[in-house]
N, C-alpha and C positions, 0 to 999 in steps of 0.2 A: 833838372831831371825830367826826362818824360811821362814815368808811369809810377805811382806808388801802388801797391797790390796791401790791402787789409785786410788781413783772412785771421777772426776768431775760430781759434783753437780747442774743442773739451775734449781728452779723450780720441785722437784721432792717429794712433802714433802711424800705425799702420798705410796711412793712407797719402802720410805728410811728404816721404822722399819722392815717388815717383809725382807728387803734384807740384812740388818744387821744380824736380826734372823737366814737366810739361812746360809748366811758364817760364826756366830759362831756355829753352827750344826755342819758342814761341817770341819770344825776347828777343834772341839773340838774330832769328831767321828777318824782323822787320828792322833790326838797326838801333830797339828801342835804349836806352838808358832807365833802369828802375832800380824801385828795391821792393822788398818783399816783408811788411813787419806782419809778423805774425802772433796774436796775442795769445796767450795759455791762459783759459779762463780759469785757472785752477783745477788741471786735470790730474786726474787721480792713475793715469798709467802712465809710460813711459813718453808720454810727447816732448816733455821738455828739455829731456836728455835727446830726442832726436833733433828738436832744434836747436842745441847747442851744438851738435854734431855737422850739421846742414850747416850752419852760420863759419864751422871750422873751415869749410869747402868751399863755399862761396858767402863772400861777403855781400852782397847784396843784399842778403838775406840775414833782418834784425827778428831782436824776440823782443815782450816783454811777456813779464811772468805777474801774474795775480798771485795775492798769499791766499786766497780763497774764491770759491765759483763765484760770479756777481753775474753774469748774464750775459749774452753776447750784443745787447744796446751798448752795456759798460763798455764791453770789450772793442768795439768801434768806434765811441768813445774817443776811445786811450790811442787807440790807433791813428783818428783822426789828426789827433793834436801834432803828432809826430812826422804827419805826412809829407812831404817835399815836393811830388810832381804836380807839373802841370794838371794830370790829369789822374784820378783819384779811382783808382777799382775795389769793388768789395765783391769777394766770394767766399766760400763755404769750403771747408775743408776735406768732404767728405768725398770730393769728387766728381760729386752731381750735375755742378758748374764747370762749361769748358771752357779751359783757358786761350783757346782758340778763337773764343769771340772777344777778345780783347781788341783787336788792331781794328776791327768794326767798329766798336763803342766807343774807342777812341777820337775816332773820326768823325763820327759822330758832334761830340763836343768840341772837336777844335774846328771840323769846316763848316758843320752844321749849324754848329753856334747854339748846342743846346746845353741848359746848365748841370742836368743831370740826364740821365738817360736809364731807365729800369727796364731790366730784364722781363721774360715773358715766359714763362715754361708753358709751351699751349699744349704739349705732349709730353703729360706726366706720368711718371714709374710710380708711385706711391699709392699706398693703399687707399679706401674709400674713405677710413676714418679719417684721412688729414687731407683727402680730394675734397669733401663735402664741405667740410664747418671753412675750409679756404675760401670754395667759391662765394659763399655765402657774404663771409666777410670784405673779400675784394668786393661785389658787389654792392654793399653797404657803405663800403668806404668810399668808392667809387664815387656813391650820391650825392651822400654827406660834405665830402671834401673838392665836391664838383673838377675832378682830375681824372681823364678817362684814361684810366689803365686797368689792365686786366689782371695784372699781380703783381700786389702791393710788395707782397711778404719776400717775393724772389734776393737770396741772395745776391745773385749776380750785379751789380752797379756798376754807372760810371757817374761821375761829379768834376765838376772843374772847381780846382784846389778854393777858389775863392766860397764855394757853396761850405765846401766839410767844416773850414777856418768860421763858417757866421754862424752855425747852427750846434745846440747840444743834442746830446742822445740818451735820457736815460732810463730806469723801467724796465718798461718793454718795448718802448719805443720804437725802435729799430725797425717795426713793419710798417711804419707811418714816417719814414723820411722821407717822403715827397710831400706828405702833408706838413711836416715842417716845413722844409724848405719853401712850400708854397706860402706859409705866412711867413717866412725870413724875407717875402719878397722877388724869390726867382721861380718865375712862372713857366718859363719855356721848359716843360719838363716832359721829354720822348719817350718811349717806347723800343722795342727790341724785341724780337721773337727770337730764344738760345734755345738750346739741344737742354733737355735735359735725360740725363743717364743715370740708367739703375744704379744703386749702390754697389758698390766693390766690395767695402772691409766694414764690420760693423755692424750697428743698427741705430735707427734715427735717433734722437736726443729729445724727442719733441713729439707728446703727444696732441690729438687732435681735438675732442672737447675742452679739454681746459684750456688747452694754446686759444680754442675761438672766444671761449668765458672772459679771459683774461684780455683779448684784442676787442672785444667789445666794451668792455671798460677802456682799457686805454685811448680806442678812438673816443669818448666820450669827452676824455680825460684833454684830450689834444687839438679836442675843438673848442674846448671851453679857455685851455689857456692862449690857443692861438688868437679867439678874438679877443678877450677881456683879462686878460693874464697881468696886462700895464695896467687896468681900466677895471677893476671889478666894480666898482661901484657902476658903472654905465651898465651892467648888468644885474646885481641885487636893487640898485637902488632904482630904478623905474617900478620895479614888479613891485616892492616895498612901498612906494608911494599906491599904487590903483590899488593892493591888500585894503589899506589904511585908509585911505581915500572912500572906498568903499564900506567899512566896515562903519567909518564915521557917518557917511551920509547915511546908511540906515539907526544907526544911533540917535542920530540929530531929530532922524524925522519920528521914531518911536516917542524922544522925550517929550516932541511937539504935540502929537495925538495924545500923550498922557495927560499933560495940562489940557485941552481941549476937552475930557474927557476924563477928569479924576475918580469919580466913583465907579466906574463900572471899566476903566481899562485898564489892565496886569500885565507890567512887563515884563513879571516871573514869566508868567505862564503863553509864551510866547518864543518857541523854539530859535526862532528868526532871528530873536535881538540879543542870545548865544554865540551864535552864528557871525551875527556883527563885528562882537568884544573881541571874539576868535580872530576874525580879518585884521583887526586893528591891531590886536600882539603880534598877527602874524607879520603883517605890514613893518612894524616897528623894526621887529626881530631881522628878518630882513633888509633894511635899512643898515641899521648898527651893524650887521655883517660886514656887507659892502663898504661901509666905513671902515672896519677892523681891518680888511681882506687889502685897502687899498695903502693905508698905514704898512700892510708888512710888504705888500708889493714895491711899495717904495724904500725898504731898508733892506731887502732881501738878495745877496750877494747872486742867487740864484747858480751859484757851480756845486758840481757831486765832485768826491773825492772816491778815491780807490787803492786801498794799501798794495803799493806793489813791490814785491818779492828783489825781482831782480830785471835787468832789461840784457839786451846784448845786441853793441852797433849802435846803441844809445847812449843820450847822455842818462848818468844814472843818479835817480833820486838823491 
């Protein structure tokens, strides 16, 4: 199969036939072979009745269904596993993303030889509150994860099936797969400038300070397990050693001047050698983490689970 298309669903009934309609045009006009799984992240209006309706009309087009919202990382997720084509696209249901820049992105990764390819909205519709806490974030991330792209967060994707198959998603994830992906190991990861278009039908799902609150934790989140995730100890336990290391050597050397100096020196009354005791729990404490932390990393199945409802053009649960 050429193209698999992964588009999480919340709430979008409105907007799902004619984005169907677009991508088998757009399908049909370069020759491609795909399918189309579409996840319901548990939506509360009529989407899922319209993709059981679309799936009646053309087969290409699979569902699965969540028994409740978990988020559209999950939803990608789910979608991932299921994928088939050589070449792997994620968009957004609302419309925003053209499906027109598919045979681009495509190409991209089959002649270009790039392992993912992210979209670029450099001329965005969206108001200030979710322009602003983005830039800021792409920016940060940008530093942090040393991958220069200009937005992370863009639905729009393309992956070669080999990328989606080695990497999880869950959280919130989902605006940091390339920063996965770069610690799964596939570095050649592109860029794309796409259209982006006003909304249609609806109103966005996603606000903009908490969406940045919550992207800043999770890049935090995803740089800590991408380097030491296998390995915590090689990260608690060095700091744990200089705490300790440190808090002894001032210990050692206070006990020494006490004896040199019985009568007249107090190691009560000496803020410092508090200060010590502190470093040396702190030391400890940290140490024994990185021990506990490495213990579960190496027993820990590391997969999420997702009740799901119902699938259709799938195999089912």
């Amino acid at each position: 199969m050429d193209i698999s298309i992964v588009i999480p669903v919340y709430n979008e009934d409105e907007s799902l036939p004619e984005l169907c309609s677009w991508i088998g045009k757009v399908m049909h006009e370069n020759g491609f072979s795909y399918e189309v799984i579409l996840v319901d992240d548990g939506s509360t209006d009529q989407s899922w009745e319209v993709i059981a309706d679309l799936r009646k009309a053309n087969h290409s087009i699979k569902g699965i269904r969540f028994q409740r919202n978990y988020g559209k990382s999950a939803a990608l997720n789910e979608g991932f596993k299921v994928a088939k084509g050589d070449v792997v696209i994620t968009m957004d249901a609302d419309m925003q993303d053209s499906p027109d820049e598919i045979p681009a992105l495509r190409k991209m990764i089959l002649e270009d030889r790039y392992d993912m390819v992210s979209g670029w909205k450099k001329v965005r519709h969206d108001p200030i509150s979710k322009t602003l806490p983005s830039k800021f974030f792409n920016w940060t991330t940008a530093r942090v994860s040393k991958i220069p792209l200009h937005d992370f967060n863009c639905g729009l994707k393309a992956y070669r099936n080999k990328v989606i198959k080695s990497i999880e998603v869950y959280g919130e994830m989902h605006r940091y797969i390339p920063v996965i992906a770069k610690w799964s190991g596939f570095r050649k990861i592109g860029e794309k400038v796409v259209e982006h278009r006003a909304r249609k039908y609806g109103y966005t799902k996603f606000g903009g300070l908490g969406r940045g609150l919550k992207g800043l934790l999770d890049l935090a989140s995803i740089t800590f397990v991408g380097k030491y995730g296998k390995r915590p100890m090689h990260f608690f336990g060095p700091l744990g050693l200089i705490f300790f290391l440190i808090g002894f050597g001032e210990t050692i050397s206070f006990i020494i001047q006490k004896f040199n100096n019985m009568s007249s020196f107090s190691l009560t009354n000496k803020p410092s050698f508090y200060i010590a005791l502190t470093c040396m729990v702190l030391g400890s404490q940290l140490f024994l983490t990185g021990f506990v932390a490495e213990l579960i990393s190496r027993n820990s199945p590391g997969r999420n689970f997702y009740l799901i409802e119902q699938k259709l053009g799938l195999d089912n649960p």
